[in-house]
MARKE-787977 format. One record per residue: residue number from 0; z, y, x of N, C-alpha, C in turn. Coordinates in pm, whole numbers, padded with zeros to 5 digits. Atoms other than C-alpha are relative to their C-alpha. Layout:
# residues N
<torpa><n>NUM</n><n_z>Z</n_z><n_y>Y</n_y><n_x>X</n_x><ca_z>Z</ca_z><ca_y>Y</ca_y><ca_x>X</ca_x><c_z>Z</c_z><c_y>Y</c_y><c_x>X</c_x></torpa>
...
***
This chain:
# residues 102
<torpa><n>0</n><n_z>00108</n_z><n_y>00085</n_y><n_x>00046</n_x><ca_z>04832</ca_z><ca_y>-03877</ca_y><ca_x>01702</ca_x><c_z>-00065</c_z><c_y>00065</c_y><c_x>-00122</c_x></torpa>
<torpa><n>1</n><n_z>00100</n_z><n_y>-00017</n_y><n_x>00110</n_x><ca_z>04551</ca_z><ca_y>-03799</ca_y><ca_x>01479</ca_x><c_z>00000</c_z><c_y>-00083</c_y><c_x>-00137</c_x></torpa>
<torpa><n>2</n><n_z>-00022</n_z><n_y>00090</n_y><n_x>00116</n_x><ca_z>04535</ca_z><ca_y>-03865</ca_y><ca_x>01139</ca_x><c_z>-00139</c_z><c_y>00069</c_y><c_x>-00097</c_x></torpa>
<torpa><n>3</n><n_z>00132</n_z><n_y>-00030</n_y><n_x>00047</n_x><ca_z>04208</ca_z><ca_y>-03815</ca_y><ca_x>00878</ca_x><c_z>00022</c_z><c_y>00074</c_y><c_x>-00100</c_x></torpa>
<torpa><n>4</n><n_z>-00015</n_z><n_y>-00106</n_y><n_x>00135</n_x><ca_z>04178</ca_z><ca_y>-03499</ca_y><ca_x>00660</ca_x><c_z>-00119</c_z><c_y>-00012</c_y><c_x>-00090</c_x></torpa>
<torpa><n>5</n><n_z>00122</n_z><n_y>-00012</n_y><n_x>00100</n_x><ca_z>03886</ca_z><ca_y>-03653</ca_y><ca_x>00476</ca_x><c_z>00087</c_z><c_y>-00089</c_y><c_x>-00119</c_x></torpa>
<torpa><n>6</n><n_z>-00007</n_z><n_y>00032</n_y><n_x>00121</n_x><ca_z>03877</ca_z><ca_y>-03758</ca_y><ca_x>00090</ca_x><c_z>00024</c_z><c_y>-00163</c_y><c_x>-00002</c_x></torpa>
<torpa><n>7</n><n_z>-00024</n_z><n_y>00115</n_y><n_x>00026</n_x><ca_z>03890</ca_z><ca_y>-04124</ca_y><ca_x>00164</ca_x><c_z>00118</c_z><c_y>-00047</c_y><c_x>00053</c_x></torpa>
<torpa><n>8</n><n_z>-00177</n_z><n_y>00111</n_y><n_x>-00017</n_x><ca_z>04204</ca_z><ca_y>-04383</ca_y><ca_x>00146</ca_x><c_z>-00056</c_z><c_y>-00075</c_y><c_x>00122</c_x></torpa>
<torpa><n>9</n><n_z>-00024</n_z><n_y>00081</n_y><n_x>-00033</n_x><ca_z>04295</ca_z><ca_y>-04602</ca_y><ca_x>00380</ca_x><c_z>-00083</c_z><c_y>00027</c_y><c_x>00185</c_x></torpa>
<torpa><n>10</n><n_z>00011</n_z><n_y>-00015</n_y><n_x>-00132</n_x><ca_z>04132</ca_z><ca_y>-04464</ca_y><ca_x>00763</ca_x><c_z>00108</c_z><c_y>00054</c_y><c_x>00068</c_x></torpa>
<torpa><n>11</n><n_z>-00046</n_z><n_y>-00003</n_y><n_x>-00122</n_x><ca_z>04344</ca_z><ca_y>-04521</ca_y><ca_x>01035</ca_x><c_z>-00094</c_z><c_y>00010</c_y><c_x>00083</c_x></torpa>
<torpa><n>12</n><n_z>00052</n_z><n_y>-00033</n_y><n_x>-00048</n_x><ca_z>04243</ca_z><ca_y>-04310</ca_y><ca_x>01320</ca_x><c_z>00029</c_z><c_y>-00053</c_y><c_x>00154</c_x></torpa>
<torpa><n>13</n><n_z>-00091</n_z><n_y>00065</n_y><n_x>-00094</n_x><ca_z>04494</ca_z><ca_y>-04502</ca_y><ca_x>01546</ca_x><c_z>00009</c_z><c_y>-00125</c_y><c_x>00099</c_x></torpa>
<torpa><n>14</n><n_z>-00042</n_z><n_y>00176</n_y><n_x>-00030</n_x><ca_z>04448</ca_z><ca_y>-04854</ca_y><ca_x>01553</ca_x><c_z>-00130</c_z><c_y>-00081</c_y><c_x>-00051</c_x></torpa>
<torpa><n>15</n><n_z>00082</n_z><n_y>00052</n_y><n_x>00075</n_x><ca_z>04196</ca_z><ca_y>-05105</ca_y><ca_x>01505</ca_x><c_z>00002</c_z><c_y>-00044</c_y><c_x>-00115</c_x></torpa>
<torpa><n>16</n><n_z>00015</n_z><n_y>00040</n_y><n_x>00131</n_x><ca_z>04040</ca_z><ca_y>-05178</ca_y><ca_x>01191</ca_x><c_z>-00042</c_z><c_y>-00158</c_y><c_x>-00005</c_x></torpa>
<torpa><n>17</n><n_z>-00015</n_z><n_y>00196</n_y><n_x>00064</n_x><ca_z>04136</ca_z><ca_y>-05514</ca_y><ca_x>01018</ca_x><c_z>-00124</c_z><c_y>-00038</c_y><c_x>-00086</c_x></torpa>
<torpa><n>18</n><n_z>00138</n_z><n_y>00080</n_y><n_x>00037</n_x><ca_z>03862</ca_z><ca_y>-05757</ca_y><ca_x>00945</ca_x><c_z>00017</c_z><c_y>-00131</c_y><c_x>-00083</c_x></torpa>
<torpa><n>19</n><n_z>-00090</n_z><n_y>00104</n_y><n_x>00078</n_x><ca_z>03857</ca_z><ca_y>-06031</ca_y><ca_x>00678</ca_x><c_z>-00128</c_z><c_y>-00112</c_y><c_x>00039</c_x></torpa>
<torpa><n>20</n><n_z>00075</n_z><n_y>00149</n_y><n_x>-00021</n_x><ca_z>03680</ca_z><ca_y>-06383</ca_y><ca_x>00772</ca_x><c_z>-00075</c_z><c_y>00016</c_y><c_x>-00097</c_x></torpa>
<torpa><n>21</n><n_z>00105</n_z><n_y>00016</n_y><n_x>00121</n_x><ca_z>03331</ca_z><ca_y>-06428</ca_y><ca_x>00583</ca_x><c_z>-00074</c_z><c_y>-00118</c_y><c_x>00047</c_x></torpa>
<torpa><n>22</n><n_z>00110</n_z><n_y>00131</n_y><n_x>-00023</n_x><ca_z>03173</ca_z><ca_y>-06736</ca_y><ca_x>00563</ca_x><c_z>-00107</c_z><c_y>-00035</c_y><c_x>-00142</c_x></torpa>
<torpa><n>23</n><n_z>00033</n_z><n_y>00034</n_y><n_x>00130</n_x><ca_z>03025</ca_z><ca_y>-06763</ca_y><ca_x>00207</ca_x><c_z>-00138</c_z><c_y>-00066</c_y><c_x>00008</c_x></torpa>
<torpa><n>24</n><n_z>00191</n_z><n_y>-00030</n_y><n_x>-00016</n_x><ca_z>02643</ca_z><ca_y>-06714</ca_y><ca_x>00339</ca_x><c_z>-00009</c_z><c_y>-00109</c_y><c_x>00097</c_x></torpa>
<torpa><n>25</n><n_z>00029</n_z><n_y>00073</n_y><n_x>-00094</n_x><ca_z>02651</ca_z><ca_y>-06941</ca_y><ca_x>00650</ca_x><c_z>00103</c_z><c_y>-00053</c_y><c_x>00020</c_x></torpa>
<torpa><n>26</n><n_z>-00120</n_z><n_y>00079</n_y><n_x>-00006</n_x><ca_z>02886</ca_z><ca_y>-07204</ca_y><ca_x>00810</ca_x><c_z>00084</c_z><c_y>00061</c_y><c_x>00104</c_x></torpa>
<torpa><n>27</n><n_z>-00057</n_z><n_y>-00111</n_y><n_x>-00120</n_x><ca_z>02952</ca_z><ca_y>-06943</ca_y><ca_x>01076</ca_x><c_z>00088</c_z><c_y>00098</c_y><c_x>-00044</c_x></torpa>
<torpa><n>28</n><n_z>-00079</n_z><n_y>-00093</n_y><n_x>00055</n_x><ca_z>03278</ca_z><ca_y>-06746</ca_y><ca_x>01036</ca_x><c_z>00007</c_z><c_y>00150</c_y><c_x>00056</c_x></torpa>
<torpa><n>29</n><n_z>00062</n_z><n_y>-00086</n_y><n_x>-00029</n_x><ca_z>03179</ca_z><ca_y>-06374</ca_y><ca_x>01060</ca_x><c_z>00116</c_z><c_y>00064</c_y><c_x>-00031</c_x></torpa>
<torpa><n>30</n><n_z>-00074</n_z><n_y>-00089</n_y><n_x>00038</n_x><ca_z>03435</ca_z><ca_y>-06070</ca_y><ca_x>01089</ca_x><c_z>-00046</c_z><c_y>00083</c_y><c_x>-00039</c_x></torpa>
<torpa><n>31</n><n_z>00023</n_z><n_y>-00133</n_y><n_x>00017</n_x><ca_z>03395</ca_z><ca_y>-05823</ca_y><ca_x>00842</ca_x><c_z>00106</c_z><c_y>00081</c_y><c_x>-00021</c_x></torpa>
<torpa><n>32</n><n_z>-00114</n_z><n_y>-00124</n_y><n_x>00004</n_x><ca_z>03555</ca_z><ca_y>-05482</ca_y><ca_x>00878</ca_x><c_z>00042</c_z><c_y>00027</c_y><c_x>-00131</c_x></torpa>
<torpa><n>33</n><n_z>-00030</n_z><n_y>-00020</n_y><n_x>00107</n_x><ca_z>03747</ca_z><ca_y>-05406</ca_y><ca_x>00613</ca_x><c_z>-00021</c_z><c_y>00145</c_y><c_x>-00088</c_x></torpa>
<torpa><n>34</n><n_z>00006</n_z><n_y>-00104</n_y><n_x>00012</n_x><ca_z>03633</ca_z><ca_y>-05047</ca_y><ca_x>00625</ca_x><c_z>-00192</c_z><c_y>00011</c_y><c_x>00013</c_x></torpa>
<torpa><n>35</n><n_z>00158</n_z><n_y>-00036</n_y><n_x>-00042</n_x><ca_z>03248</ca_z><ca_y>-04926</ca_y><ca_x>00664</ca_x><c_z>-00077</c_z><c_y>00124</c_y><c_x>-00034</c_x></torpa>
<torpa><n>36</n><n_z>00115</n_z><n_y>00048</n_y><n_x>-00071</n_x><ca_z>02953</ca_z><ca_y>-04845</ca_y><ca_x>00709</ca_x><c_z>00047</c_z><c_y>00046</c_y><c_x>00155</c_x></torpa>
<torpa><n>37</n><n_z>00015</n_z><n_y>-00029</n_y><n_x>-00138</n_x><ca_z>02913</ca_z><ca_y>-04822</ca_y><ca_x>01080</ca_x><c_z>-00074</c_z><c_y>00110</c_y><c_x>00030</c_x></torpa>
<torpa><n>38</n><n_z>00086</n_z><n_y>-00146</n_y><n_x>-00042</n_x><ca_z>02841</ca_z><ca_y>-04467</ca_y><ca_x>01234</ca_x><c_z>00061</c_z><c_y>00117</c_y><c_x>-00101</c_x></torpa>
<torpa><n>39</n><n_z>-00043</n_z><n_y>-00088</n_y><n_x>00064</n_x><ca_z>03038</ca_z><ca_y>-04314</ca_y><ca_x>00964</ca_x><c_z>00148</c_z><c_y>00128</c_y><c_x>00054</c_x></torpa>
<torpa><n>40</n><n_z>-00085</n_z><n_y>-00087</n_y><n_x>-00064</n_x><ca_z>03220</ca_z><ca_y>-04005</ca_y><ca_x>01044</ca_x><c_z>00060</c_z><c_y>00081</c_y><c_x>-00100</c_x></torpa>
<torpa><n>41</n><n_z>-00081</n_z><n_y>-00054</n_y><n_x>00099</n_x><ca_z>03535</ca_z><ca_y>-03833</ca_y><ca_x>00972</ca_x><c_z>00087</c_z><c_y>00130</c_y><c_x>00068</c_x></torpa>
<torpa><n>42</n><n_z>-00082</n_z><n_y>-00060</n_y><n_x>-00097</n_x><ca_z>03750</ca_z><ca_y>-03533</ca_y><ca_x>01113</ca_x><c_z>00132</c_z><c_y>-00049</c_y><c_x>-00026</c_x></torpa>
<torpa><n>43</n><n_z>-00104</n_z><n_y>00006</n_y><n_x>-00083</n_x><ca_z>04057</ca_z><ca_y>-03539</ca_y><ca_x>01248</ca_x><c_z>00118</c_z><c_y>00081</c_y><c_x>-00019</c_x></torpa>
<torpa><n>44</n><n_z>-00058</n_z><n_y>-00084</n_y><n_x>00021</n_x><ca_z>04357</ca_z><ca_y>-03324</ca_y><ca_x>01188</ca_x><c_z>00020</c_z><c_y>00105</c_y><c_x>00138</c_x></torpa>
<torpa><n>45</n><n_z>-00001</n_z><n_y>-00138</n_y><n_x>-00137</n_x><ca_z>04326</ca_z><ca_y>-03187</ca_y><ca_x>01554</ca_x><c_z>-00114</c_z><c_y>00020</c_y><c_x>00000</c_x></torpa>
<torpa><n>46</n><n_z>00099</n_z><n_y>-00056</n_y><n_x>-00034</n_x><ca_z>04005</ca_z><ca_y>-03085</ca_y><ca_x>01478</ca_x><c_z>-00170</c_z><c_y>-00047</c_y><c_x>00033</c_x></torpa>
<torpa><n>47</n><n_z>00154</n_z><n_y>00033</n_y><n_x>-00038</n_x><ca_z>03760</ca_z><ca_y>-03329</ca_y><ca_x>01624</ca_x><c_z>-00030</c_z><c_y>-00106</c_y><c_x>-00092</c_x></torpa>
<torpa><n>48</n><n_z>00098</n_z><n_y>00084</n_y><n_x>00099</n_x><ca_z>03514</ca_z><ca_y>-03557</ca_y><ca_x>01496</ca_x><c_z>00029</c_z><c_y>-00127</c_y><c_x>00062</c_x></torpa>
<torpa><n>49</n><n_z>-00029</n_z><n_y>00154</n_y><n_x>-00020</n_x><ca_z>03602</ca_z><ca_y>-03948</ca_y><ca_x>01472</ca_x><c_z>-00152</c_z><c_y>-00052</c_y><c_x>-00028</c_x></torpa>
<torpa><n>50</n><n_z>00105</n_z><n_y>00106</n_y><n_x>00019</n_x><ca_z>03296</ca_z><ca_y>-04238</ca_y><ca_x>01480</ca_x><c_z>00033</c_z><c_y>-00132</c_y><c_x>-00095</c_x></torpa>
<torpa><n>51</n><n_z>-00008</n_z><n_y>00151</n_y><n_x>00013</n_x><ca_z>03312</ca_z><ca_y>-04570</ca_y><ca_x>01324</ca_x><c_z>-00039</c_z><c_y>-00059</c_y><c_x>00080</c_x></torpa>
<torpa><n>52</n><n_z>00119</n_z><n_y>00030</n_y><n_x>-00056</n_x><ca_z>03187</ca_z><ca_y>-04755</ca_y><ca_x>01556</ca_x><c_z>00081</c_z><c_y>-00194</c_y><c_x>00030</c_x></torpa>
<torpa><n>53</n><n_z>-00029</n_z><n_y>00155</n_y><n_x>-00049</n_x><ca_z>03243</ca_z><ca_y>-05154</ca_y><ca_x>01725</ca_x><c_z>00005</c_z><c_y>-00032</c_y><c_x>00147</c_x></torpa>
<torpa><n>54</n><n_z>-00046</n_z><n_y>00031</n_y><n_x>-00150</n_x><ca_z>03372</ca_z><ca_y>-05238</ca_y><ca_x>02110</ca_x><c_z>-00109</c_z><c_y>-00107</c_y><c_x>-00019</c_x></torpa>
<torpa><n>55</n><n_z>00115</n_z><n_y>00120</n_y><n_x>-00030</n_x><ca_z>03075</ca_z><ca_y>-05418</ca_y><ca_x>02237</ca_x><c_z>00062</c_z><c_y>-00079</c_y><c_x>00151</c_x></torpa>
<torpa><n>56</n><n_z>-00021</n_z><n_y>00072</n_y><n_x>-00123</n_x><ca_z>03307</ca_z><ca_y>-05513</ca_y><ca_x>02539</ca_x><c_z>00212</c_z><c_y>00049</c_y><c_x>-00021</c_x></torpa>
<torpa><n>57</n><n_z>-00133</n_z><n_y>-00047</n_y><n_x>00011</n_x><ca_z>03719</ca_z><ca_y>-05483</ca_y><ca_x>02582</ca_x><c_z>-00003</c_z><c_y>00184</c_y><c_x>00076</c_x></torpa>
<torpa><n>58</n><n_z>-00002</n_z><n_y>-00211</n_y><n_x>-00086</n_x><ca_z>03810</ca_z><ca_y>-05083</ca_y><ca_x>02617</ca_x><c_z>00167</c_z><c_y>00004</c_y><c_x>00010</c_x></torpa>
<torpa><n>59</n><n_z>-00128</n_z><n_y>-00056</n_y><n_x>-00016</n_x><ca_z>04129</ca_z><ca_y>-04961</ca_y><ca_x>02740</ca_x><c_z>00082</c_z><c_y>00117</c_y><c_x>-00116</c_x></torpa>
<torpa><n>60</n><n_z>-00013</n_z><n_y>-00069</n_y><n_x>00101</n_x><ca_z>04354</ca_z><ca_y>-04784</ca_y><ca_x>02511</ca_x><c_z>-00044</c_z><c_y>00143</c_y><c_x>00047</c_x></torpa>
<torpa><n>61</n><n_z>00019</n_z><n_y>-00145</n_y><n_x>-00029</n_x><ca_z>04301</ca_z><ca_y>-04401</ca_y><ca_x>02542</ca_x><c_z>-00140</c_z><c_y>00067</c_y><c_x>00109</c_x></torpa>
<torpa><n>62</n><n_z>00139</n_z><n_y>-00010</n_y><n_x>-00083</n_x><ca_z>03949</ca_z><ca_y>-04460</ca_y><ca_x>02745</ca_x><c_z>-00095</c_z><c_y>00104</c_y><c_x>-00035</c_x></torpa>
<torpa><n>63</n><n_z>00097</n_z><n_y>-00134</n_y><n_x>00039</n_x><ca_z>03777</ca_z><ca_y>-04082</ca_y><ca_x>02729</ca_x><c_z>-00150</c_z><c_y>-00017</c_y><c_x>00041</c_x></torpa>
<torpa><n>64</n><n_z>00175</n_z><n_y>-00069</n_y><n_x>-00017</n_x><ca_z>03432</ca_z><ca_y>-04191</ca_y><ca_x>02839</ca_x><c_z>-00060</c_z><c_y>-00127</c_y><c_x>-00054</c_x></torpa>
<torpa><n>65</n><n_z>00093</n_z><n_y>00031</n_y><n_x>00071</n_x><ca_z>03313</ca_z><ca_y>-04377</ca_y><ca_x>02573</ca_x><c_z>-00114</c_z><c_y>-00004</c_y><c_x>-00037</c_x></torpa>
<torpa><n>66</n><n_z>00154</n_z><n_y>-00023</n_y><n_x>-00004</n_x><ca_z>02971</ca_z><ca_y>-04411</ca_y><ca_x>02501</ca_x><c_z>-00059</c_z><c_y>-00056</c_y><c_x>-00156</c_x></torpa>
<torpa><n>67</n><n_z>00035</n_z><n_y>00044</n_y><n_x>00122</n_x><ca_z>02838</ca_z><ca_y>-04469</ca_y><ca_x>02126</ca_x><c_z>-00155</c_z><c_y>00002</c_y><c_x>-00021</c_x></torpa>
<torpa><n>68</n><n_z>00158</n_z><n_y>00037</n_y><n_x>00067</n_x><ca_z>02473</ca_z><ca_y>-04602</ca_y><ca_x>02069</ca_x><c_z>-00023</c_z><c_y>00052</c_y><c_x>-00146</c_x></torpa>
<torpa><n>69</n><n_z>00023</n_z><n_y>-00074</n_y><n_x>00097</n_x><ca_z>02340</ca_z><ca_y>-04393</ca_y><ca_x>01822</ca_x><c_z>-00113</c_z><c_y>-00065</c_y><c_x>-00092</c_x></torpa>
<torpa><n>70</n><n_z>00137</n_z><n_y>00136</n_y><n_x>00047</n_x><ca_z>02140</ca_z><ca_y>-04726</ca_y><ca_x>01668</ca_x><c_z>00074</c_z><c_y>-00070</c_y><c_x>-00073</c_x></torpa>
<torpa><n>71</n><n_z>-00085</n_z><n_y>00125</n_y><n_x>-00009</n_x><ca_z>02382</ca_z><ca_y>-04996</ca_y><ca_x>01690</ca_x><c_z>00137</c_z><c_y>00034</c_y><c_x>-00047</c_x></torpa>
<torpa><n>72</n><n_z>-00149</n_z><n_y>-00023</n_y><n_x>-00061</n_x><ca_z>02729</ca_z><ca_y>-04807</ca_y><ca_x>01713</ca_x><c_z>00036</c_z><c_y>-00079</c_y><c_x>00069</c_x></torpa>
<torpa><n>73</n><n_z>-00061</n_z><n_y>00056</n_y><n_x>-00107</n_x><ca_z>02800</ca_z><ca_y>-05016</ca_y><ca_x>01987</ca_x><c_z>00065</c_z><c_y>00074</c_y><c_x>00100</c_x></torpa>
<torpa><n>74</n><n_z>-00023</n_z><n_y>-00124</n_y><n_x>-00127</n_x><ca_z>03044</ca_z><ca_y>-04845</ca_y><ca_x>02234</ca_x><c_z>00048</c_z><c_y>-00085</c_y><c_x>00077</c_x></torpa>
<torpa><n>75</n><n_z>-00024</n_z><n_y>00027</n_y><n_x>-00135</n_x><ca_z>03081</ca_z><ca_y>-04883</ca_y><ca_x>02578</ca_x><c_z>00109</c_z><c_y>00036</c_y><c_x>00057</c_x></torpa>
<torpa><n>76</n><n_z>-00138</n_z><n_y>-00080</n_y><n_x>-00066</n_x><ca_z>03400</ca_z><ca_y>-04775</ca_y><ca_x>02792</ca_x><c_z>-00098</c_z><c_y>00080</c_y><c_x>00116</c_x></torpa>
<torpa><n>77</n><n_z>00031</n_z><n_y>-00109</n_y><n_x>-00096</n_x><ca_z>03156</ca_z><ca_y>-04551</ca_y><ca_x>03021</ca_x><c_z>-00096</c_z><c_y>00046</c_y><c_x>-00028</c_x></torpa>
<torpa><n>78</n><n_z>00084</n_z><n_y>-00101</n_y><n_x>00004</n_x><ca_z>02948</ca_z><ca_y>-04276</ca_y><ca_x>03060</ca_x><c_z>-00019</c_z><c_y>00098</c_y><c_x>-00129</c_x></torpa>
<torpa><n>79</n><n_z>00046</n_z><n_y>-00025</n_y><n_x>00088</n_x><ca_z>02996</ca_z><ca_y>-04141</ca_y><ca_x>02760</ca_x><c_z>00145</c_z><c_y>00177</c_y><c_x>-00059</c_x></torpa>
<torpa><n>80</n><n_z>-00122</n_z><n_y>-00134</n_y><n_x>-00003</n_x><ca_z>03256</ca_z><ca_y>-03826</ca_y><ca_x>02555</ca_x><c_z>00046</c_z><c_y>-00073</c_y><c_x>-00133</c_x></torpa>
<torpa><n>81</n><n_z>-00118</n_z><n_y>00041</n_y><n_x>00117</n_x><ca_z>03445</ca_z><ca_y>-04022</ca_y><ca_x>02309</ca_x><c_z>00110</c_z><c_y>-00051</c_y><c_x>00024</c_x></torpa>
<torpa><n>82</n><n_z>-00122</n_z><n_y>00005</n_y><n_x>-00054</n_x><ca_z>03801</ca_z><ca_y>-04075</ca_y><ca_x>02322</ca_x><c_z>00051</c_z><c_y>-00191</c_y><c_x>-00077</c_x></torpa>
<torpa><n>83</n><n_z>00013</n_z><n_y>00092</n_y><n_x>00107</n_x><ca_z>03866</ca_z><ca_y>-04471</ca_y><ca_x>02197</ca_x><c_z>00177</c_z><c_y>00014</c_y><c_x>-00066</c_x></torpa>
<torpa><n>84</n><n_z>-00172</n_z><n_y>-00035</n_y><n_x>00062</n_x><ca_z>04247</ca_z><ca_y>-04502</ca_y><ca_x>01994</ca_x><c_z>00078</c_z><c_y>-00052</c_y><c_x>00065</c_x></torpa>
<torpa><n>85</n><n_z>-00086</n_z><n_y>00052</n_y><n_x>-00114</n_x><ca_z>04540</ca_z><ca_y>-04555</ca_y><ca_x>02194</ca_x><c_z>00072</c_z><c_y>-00140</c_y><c_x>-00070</c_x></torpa>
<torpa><n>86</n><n_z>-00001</n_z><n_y>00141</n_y><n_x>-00038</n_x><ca_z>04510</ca_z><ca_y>-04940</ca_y><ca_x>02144</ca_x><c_z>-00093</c_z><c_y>-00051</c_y><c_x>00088</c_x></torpa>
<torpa><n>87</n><n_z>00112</n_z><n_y>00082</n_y><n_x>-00028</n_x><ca_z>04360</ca_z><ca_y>-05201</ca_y><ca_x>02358</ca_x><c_z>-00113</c_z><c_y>00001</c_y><c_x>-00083</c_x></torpa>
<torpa><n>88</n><n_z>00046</n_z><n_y>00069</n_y><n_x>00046</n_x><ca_z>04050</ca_z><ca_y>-05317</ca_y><ca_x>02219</ca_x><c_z>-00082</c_z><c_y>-00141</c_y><c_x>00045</c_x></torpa>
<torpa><n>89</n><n_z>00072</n_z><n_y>00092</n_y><n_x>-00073</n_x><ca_z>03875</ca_z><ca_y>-05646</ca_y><ca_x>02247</ca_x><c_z>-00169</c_z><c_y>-00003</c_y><c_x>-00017</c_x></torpa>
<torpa><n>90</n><n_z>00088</n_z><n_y>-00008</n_y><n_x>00085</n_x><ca_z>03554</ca_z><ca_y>-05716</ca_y><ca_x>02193</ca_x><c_z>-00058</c_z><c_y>-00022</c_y><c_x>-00114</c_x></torpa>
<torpa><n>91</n><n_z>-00012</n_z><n_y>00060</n_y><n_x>00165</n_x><ca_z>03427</ca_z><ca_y>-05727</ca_y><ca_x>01865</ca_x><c_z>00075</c_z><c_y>00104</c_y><c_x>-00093</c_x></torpa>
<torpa><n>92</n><n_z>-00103</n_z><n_y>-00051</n_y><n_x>00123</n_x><ca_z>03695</ca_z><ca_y>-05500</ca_y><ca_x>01710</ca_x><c_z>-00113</c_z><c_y>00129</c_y><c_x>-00014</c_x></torpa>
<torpa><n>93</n><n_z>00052</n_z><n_y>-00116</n_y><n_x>00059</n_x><ca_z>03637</ca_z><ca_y>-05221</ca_y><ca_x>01467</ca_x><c_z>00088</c_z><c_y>00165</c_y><c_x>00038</c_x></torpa>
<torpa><n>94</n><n_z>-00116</n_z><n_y>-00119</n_y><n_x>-00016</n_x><ca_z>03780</ca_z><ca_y>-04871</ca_y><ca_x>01554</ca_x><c_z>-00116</c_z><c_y>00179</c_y><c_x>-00007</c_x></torpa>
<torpa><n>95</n><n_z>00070</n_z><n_y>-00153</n_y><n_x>00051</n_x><ca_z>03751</ca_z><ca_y>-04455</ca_y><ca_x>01478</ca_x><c_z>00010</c_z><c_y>00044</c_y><c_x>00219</c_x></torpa>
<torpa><n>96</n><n_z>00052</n_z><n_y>-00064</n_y><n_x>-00102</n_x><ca_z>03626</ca_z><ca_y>-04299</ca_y><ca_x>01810</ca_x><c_z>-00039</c_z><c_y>00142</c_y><c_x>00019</c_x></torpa>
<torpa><n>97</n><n_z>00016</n_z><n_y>-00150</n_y><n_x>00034</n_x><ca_z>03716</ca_z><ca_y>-03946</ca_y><ca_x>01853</ca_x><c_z>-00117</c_z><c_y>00097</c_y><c_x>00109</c_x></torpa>
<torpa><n>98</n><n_z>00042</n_z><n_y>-00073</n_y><n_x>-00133</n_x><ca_z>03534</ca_z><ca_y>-03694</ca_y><ca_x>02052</ca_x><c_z>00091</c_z><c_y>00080</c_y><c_x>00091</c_x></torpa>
<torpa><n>99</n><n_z>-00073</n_z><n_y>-00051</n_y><n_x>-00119</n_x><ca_z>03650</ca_z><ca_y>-03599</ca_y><ca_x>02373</ca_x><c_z>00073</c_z><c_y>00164</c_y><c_x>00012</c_x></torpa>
<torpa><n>100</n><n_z>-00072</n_z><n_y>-00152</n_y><n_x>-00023</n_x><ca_z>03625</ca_z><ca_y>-03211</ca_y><ca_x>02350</ca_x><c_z>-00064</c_z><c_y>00051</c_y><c_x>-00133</c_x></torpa>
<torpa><n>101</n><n_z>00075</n_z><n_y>-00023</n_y><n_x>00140</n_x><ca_z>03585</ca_z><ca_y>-03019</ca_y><ca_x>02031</ca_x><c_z>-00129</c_z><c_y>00088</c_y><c_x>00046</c_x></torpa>
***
């Protein structure tokens, strides 16, 4: 498993990223990531390049054809070359999204 050789604390490249309940602004309880911005990228100790990005639908753990909207970060589980982290995800969650081939 991959782990992040960049300057910042606290990215797990592994597992989804934990989100803390926000309601302050509206009565609607909103998950925010505890990590950010979205689209931010980091390498990898094997080399490749991770995403930030957000499961716009449930992905399988270890799903290589990812697809990352280069707008939104919204990813898809198809058509795409990113590798998602060997967890489930559901939808909604936050997670690093490696690339497929360096």
């Amino acid at each position: 498993m991959a782990f992040s050789v960049a300057n910042q604390i606290g990215i797990d490249l592994n597992n989804a990223v934990a989100t803390n309940p926000s309601s302050w602004y509206s009565s609607t309880v909103t998950n925010v990531p505890t990590f950010g911005p979205l689209g931010m990228q980091v390498f990898g100790s094997d080399g490749k390049r991770y995403v930030f990005g957000k499961a716009s639908a449930a992905i399988t753990a270890s799903t290589t054809t990812c697809d990352i909207n280069a707008t939104t970060f919204a990813v898809a589980a198809t058509g795409g070359s990113y590798t998602s982290p060997p967890v489930d995800l559901a939808a909604g969650d936050y997670a690093w999204f490696g690339k497929s081939a360096i």
